[in-house]
C-alpha positions in Angstrom: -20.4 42.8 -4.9 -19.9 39.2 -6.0 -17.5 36.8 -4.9 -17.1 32.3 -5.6 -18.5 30.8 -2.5 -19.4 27.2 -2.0 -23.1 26.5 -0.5 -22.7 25.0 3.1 -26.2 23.7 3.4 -25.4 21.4 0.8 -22.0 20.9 2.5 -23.4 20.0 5.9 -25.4 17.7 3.9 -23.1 16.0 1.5 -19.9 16.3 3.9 -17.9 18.1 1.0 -21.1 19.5 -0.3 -20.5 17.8 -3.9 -20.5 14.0 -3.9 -23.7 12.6 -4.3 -24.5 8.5 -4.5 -25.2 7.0 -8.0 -29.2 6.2 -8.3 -30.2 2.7 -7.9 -30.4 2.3 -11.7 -26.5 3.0 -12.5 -25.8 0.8 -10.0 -27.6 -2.3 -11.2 -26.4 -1.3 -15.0 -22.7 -1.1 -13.8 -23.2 -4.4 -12.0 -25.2 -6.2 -14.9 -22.7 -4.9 -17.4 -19.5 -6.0 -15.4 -21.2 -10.0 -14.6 -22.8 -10.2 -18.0 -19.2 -9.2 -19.9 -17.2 -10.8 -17.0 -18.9 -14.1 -18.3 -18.7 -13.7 -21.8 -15.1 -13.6 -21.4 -14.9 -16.6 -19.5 -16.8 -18.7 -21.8 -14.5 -17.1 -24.5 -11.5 -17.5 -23.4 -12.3 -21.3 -21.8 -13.1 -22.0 -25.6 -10.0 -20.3 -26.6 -7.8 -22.5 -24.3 -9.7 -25.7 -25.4 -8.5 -25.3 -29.0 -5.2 -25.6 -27.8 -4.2 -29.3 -28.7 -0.7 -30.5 -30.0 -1.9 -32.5 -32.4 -3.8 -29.7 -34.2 -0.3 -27.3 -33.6 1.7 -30.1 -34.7 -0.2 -30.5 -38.2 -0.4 -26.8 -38.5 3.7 -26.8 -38.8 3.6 -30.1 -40.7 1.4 -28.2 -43.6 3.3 -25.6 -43.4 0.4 -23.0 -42.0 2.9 -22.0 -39.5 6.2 -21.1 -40.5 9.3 -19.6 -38.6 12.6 -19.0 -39.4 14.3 -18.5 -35.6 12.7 -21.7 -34.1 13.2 -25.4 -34.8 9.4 -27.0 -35.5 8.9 -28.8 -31.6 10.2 -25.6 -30.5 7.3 -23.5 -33.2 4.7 -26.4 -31.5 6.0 -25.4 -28.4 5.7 -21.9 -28.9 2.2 -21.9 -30.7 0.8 -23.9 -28.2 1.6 -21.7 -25.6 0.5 -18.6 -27.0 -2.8 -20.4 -27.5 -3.3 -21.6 -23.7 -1.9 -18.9 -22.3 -4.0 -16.4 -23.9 -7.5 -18.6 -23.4 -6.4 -19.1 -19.8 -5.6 -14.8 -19.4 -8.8 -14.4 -20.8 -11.0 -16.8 -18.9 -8.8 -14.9 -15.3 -10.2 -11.8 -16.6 -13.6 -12.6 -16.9 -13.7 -14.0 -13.6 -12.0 -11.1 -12.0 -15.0 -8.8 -14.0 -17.7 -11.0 -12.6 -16.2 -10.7 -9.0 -15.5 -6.7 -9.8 -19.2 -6.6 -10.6 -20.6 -8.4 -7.1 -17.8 -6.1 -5.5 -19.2 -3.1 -7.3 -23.1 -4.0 -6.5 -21.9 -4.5 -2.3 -19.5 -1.4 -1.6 -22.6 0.8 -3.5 -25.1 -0.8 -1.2 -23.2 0.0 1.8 -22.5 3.5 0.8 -26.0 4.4 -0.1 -27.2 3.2 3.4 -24.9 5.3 4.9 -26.5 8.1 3.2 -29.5 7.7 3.6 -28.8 6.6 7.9 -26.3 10.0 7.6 -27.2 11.9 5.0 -23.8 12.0 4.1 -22.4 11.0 0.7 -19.0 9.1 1.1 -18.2 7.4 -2.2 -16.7 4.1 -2.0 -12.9 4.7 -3.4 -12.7 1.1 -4.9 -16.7 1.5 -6.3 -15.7 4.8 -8.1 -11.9 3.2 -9.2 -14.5 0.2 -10.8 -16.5 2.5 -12.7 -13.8 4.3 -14.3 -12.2 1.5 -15.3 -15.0 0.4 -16.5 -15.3 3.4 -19.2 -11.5 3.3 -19.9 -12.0 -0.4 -21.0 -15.3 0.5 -22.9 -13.8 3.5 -24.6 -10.6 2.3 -25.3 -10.7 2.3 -28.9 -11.0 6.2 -28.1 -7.2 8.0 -27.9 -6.5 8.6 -24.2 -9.0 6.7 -23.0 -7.9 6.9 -19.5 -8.2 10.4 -19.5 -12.1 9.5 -19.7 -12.4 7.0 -17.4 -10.6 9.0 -14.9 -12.2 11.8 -15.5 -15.4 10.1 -14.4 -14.4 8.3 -11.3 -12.8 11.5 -10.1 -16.2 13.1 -10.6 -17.4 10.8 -8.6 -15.5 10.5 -5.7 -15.2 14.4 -5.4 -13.3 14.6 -1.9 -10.1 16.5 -0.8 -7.5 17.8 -3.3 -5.4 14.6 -3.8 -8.3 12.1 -3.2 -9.4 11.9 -7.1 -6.0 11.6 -8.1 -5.5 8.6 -5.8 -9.0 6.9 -7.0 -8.2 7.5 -10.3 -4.4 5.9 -10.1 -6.1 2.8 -8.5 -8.9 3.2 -12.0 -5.8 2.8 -14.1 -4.6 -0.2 -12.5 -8.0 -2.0 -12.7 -7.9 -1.3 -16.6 -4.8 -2.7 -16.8 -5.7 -6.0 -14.9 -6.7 -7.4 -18.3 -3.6 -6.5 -20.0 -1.6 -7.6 -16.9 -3.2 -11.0 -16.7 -3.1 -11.3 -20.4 0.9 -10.4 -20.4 1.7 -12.7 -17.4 -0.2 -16.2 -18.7 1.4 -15.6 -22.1 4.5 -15.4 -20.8 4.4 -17.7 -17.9 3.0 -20.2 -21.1 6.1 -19.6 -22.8 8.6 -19.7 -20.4 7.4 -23.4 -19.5 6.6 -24.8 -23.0 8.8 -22.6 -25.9 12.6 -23.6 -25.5 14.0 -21.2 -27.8 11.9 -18.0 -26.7 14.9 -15.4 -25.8 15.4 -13.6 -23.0 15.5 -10.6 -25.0 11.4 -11.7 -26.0 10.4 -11.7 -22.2 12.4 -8.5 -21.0 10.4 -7.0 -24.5 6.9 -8.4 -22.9 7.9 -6.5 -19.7 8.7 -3.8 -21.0 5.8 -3.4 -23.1 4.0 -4.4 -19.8 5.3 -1.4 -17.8 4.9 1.4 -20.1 1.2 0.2 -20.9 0.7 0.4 -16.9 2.6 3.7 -17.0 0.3 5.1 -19.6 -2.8 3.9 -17.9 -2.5 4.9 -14.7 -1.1 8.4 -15.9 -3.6 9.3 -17.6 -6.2 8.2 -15.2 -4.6 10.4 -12.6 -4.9 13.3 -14.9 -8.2 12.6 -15.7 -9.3 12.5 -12.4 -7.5 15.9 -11.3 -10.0 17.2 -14.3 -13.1 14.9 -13.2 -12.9 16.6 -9.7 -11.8 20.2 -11.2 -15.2 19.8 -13.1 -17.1 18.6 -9.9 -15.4 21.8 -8.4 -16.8 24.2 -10.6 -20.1 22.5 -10.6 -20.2 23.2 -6.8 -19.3 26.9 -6.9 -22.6 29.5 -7.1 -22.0 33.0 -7.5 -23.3 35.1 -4.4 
């Protein structure tokens, strides 16, 4: 007769006889990748922010290169200007927060694999697994539903009780957004100080457009990671 049984030697083991640690190798790719990109965007965005200069903004709007119809022209310079910081500034915050993600990433990894090797137990860091499907959501997002595939991965990973993948895997979706987030709140934090004639109808759009990206994110990187750890599931069931 045959019936779906889990193995308990790997159980007693792995404590829920399914997560196992990354090898050495991921974790100094994950690590390289998130300092290396981290600083690229930094030195991008620092560039970015130096470009912004009124004088250039100013003769942009003089030549007519910039045009609007809603705003006076110091209120366009205004405007431009800000859009310009702000954005060089969100960027440069992001990379720094990758670089520190990717130190962060390298430590709780560290700590978890000498636990399992003094234990021989595999406890996956939440916030380590969270970073690597973050990670793939940003890679991947020019794929539809990215989420979906970064959660899907960091739920695989973690691999603990019922509603622990799902939790991982909401915090994965709100370290994708970071980006977007930091983006969003510069820009408008840039505008609301410099641009006189931005609406408050433009900023409650900007949040707005805010929330339902975080909404989407995080949604679908809870659903992925209910699908990572049904996957993990499976793997972990033998037929006796």
């Amino acid at each position: 007769m045959s019936s779906v049984t889990i193995d308990e030697q790997t159980a007693g083991q792995h404590g829920d006889g399914r997560a196992q640690p990354l090898s050495r190798t991921l974790d100094w790719a994950i690590s390289l990748f998130l300092v290396l990109s981290g600083s690229v965007f930094a030195a991008g965005g620092y560039l970015i922010s130096g470009f912004a200069d009124l004088g250039r903004v100013t003769s942009w709007v003089a030549t007519g290169r910039i045009t609007s119809t809603e705003m006076s022209d110091p209120e366009l310079i205004n405007a431009v200007y800000a859009l310009i910081w702000g954005g060089g500034t969100g960027v440069t915050v992001t990379g720094v927060l990758l670089v520190v993600a990717g130190v962060a990433f390298f430590a709780l990894q560290t700590r978890a694999r000498r636990r399992y090797d003094a234990t021989g137990i595999a406890s996956p860091s939440v916030f380590g697994s969270a970073i690597v499907g973050a990670m793939v959501t940003i890679v991947a997002s020019f794929v539809p539903f990215s989420p979906v595939l970064g959660g899907a991965v960091s739920g695989y990973l973690q691999r603990g009780p019922a509603d622990s993948p799902v939790r991982v895997d909401g915090i994965a979706g709100l370290f994708a957004t970071l980006p977007v987030v930091i983006v969003f709140a510069v820009i408008t934090w840039s505008l609301l100080g410099s641009a006189t004639g931005l609406t408050t109808v433009v900023v409650a759009s900007l949040v707005i457009s805010l929330v339902i990206s975080v909404a989407y994110m995080v949604g679908l990187s809870a659903l992925g990671g209910y699908l990572g750890a049904e996957l993990a599931t499976r793997g972990g069931v033998v037929e006796a």
